[in-house]
N, C-alpha and C positions, 0 to 999 in steps of 0.2 A: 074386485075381480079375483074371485078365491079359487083354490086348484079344483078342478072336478073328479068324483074317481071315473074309472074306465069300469069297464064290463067283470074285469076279474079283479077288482078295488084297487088299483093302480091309481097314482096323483097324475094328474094329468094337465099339463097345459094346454088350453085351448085354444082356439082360434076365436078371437072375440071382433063382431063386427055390429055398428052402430050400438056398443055399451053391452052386446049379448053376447053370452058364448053359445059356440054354437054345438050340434050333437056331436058327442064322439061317436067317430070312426073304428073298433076295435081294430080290424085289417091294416089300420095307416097309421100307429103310432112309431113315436120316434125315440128312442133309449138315448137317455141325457146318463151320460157317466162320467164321474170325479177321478180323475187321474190318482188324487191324493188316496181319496180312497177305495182306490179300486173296484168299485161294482156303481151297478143302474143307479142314481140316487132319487130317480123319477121319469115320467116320459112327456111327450108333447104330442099333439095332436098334426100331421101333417099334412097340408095342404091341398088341395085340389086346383085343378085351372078353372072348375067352377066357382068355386068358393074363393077362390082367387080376384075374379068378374064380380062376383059380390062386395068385396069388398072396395072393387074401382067404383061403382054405382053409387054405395053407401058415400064414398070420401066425394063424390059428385054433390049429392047432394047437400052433405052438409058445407061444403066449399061456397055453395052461392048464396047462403045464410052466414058465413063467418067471414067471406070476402068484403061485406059491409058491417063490420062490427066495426066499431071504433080504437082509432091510436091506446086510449086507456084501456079497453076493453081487452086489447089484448097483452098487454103489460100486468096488467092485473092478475089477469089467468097464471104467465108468466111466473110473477113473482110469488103470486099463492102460489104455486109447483113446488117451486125452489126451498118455499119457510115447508113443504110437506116432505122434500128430500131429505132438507135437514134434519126434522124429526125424525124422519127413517134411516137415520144413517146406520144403527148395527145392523136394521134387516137388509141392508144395502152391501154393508161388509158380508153379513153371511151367506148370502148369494152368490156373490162373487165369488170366495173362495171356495165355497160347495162345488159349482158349475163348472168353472174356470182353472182353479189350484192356483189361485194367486197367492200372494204373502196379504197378512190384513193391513199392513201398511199401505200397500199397492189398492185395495180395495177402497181402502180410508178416503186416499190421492182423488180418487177417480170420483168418487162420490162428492166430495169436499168441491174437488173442481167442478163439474158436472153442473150445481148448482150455480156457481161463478159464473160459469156460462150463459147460464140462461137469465142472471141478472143482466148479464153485458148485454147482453143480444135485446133483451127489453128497453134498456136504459136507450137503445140508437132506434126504436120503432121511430118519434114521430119525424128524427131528422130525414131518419132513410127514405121514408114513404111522403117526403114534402116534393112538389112539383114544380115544374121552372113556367117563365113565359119568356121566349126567347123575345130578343130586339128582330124585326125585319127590314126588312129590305121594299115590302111593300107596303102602302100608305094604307088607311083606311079597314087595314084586318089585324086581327087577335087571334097568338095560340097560345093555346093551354096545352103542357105537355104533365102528364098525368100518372102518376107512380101505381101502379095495380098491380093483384097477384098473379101469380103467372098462371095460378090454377092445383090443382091435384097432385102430390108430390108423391113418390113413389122410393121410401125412407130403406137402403140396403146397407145396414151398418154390421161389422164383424165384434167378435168376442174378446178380442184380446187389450183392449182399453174400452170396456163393454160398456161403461156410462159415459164417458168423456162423448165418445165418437156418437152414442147412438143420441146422447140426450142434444147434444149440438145439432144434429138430422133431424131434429123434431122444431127444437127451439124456434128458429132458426125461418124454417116457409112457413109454422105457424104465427108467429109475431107480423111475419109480412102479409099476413092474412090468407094465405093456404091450409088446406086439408090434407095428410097425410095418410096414405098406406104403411105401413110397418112392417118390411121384411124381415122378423128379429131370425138372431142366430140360432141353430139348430143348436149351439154348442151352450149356448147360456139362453134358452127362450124362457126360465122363469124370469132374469135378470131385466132381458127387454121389456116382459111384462107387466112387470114391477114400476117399472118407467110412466107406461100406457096409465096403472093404477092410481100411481101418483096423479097426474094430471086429470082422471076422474074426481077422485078426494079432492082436487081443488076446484070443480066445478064445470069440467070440460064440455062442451054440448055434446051428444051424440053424434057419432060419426066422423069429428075430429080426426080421430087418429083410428084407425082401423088395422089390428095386429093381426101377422099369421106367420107360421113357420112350416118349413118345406124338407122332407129329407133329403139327402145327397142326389137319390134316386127320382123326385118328386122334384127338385129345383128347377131343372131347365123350363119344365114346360109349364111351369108356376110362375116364370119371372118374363116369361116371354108373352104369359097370359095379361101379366100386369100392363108390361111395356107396349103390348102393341095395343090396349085397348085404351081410345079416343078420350075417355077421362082424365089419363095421366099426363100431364102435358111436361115434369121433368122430371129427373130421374136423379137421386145421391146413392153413390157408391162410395164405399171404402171399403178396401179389401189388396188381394194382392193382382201383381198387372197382369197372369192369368186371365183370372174371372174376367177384369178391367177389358179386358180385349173383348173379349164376349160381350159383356154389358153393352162395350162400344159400339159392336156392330149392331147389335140388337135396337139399340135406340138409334144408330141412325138407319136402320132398314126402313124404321116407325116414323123418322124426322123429331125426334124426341132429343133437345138439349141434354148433356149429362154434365153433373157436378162431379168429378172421378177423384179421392186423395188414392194413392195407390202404395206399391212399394218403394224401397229405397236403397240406396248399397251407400249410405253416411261412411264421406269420408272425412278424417281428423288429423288434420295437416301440422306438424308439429314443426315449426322454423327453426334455426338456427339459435334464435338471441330468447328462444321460448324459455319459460320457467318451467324448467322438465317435471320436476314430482309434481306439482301438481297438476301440467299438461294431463300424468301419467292415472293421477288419482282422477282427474274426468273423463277421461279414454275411458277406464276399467270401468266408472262407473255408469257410463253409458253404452256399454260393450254389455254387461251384464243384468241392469236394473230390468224386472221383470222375465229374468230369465231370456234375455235377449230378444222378447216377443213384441216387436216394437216397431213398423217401419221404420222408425227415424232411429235404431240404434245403429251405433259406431261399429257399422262392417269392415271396413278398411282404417288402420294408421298406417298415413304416410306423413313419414318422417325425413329429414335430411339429414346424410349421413355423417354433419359435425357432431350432433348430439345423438344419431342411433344405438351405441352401447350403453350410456348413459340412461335413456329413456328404456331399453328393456330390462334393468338390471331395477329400474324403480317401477316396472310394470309387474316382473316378477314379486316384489315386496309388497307393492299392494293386493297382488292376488290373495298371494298367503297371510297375508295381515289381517285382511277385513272378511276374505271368502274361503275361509279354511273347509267350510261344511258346504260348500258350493252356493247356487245362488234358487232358493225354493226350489219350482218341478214345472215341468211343457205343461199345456194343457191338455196331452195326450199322450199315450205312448207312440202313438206314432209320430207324431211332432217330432217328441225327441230322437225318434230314431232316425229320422229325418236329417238332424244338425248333425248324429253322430257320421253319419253317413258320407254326408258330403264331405266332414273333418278327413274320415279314414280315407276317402279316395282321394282326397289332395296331397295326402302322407304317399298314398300308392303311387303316386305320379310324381312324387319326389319333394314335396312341402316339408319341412321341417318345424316340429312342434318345439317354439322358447317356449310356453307355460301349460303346464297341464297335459293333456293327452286325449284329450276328446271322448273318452269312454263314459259310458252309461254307469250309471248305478246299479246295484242291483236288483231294485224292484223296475227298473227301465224308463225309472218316471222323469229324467234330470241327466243334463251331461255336465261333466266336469269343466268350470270353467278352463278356456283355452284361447292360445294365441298363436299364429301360424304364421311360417316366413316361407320367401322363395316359391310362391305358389306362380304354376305356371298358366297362363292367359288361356288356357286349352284346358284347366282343369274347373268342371261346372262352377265350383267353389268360387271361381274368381267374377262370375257373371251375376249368381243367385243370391238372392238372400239368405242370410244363414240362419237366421228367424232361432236363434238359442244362443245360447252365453258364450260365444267364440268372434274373434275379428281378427283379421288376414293383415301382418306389418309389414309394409314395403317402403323400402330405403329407397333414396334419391339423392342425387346430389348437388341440388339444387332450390330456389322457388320455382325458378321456368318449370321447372321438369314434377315438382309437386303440381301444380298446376294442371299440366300434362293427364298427368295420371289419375287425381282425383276425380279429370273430367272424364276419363276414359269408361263410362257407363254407362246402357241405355236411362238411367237414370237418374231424375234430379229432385230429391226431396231435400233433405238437409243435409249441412256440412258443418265442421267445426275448425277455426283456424288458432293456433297456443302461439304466442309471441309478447315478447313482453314492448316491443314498437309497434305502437298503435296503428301509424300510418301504413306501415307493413303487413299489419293484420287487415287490416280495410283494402286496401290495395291486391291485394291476396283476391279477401271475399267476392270482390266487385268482378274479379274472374273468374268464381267457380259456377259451376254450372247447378242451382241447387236455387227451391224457392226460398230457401232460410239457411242463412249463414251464420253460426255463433261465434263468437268471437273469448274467447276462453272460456267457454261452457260447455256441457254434453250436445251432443247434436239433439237431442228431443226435448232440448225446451221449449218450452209454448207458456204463453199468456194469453187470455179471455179476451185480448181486445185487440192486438195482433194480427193480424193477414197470416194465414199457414195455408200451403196447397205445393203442388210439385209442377215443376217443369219436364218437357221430353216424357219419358215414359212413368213419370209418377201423376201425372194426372193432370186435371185442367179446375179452374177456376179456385174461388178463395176461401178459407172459412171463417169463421170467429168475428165476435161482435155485429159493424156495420157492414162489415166486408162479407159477412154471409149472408145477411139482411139481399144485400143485394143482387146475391145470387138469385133471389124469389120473387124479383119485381119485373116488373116490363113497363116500360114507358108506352102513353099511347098518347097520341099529339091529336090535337083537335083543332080547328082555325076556325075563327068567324070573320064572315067578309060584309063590310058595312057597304052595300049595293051607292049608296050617294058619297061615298067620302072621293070614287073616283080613280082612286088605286088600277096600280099597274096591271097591264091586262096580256094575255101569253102572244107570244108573236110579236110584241112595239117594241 
């Protein structure tokens, strides 16, 4: 799937549907710009709600051809993917950081994982997709309950852990034997493409996976074209609980299940008998890793106020220690002026900065790691995501009352609890309100085989391994009744 040029030799991502790309549009292109380095680095082709309907049709058809393919069949597919990611790992890094402005390590992660994923998610096809025969109740009948796909899957993965999130969206209903549309990100649409390719190069049928991207201006009526047409029958989102609210109503207008991971306000509860530096060195580096661009990074520590001078005076030494030159760049300038934003108007309402000072750089690509106290529950800061290398430390003086507060957010993706008593840390976790709790670790760790998803307003259902397998299945029960065995009859 190679770039096409446009009308005035521009690279151009296309819209590719059943294995084709289809005409450029010159009026409907989309400018992909590198924060890093400042200008267009290419464009994409933006979508229509016709070519939108084209591609539900296409993922129809090919759905009722791969919905009887076989347990190996699609494990196969799978694992050939995975040995072709791996071989593309630099052109996997250099997408990423063209696209996106990741660091190549952060690109390395994503890619490295990405394929991890999709061996896990292969390895659970033939358990997930095995069917039960329940015992009854009545004599003489048989049912068969029977693991199928659920159908057409309508794949809305974001930019900012650009193969992790989107290759799992893929893996995932196609293993359980679904057909995918591919919403890829305006912001990295060569990255998602690259994805689609890969899975060609290992043999994919036509129409499998069917890619398009949509500009800002183009999206609503592109996603709505998807969602309400009768092919898609679920919907994967991940993104922030904005959109998520949108998505929500849109598929239930449709009656359309959605798979939603959303945003998150991670909080990192630091106890009393905690092992402060290094509580401190996981904070920081889960506050900052990827430039804060992270649902699951650490927006809030809250700490108890035995060890609260202690813990900031080793929060300050790690900043300056490991993040002198700050942490990479947003994946926009607007992004970052985003975090800066939200920083300065918590300082106007009386927050006080212990580390750093939240200002921009001066090419505007990057804010200055930072940590905030005393932020008041009225200021946006205290509700929003900060979505850049800053988290908000609020002292407590207690567990009850850490408790309290960590749950205090329409929000529940992850948390992190630092104690060096085990039972205390567990006892903790088992009350925060959060689908993943660590337990002296950054809040955004994740493993391939792991159940990850949000509670309250981070979203609904599970992802990873069998747990996302199962997102994509539907049970359907079937009974046979032996007319002479005699069996119970309705009304005796």
């Amino acid at each position: 799937m190679p770039f096409i040029d446009g009308p005035n030799g521009e690279e151009v991502v296309p819209i590719r549907i059943n294995g084709v790309s289809q005409p450029i549009d010159s009026t409907s292109l989309i400018p992909v710009e590198s924060n890093i380095q400042d200008k267009v680095i290419h464009y994409a082709q933006s979508a229509t709600p016709e070519l939108a309907i084209k591609a539900a049709e296409a993922s129809y058809q090919a759905f009722w051809k791969w919905k009887n393919s076989t347990p190996n069949e699609r494990r196969d597919l799978l694992l050939r993917t995975a040995n072709v990611i791996d071989s593309w790992l630099d052109r996997f890094i250099e997408l990423q950081v063209a696209e996106t402005s990741c660091t190549e390590s952060w690109a390395q992660f994503n890619t490295i994982t990405m394929a991890r994923c999709m061996r896990e998610i292969a390895s659970n096809i033939s358990h997930a997709t095995t069917g039960e025969l329940p015992s009854l109740e009545s004599s003489g009948s048989l049912v068969l309950v029977y693991k199928e796909p659920i159908g057409p899957v309508l794949a809305i993965p974001p930019w900012n852990a650009s193969l992790i999130l989107s290759g799992r969206a893929l893996a995932a209903p196609i293993a359980a034997g679904c057909s995918v549309v591919l919403k890829a990100s305006e912001l990295c649409p060569r990255t998602h493409h690259t994805i689609v390719l890969a899975y060609e190069e290992a043999g994919m049928p036509k129409g499998l996976i069917n890619v398009l991207q949509a500009s800002r201006e183009d999206g609503p009526a592109v996603t709505e074209a998807l969602i309400a047409h009768r092919a898609i029958r679920k919907v994967e989102f991940i993104g922030s609980a904005a959109v998520g609210r949108i998505i929500g109503q849109l598929a239930s207008k449709h009656l359309k299940p959605v798979l939603m991971e959303l945003g998150g306000k991670a909080p990192a509860i630091v106890l009393k008998d905690a092992d402060v530096k290094f509580a401190a060195e996981k904070i920081v580096e889960g506050a900052l890793l990827h430039h804060g661009q992270i649902c699951m990074s650490t927006d809030r520590i809250v700490v108890v106020q035995d060890v609260a001078d202690e813990l900031i005076q080793e929060l300050r030494k790690v900043v300056e220690t490991k993040y002198p030159n700050g942490t990479s760049h947003a994946v926009s300038k607007k992004q970052a002026k985003r975090a800066h934003d939200l920083l300065q108007n918590a300082r106007a309402t009386g927050a006080r900065f212990l580390v750093g000072d939240g200002s921009l750089n001066a090419a505007g690509t990057s804010v200055t790691p930072t940590i905030i106290t005393d932020v008041k529950p009225t200021a946006e800061i205290y509700h929003e995501e900060i979505f850049g290398p800053a988290a908000m430390l609020i002292t407590v003086k207690d567990e009850a009352e850490a408790i309290q507060v960590a749950n205090d957010t329409e929000y529940g993706l992850n948390a992190a609890v630092h104690s060096r008593d085990i039972l205390a840390a567990i006892r903790v976790a088992k009350q925060i309100e959060a689908g993943q709790v660590h337990i002296g670790n950054i809040t955004m760790y994740d493993e391939p085989n792991i159940p990850i998803g949000g509670t309250k307003g981070s979203g609904w259902g599970r992802n990873n391994g069998k747990y996302a397998l199962n997102e994509f299945l539907a049970e359907k029960t079937i009974t046979i009744l032996d007319p002479t065995a005699g069996g119970a009859k309705f009304g005796k």
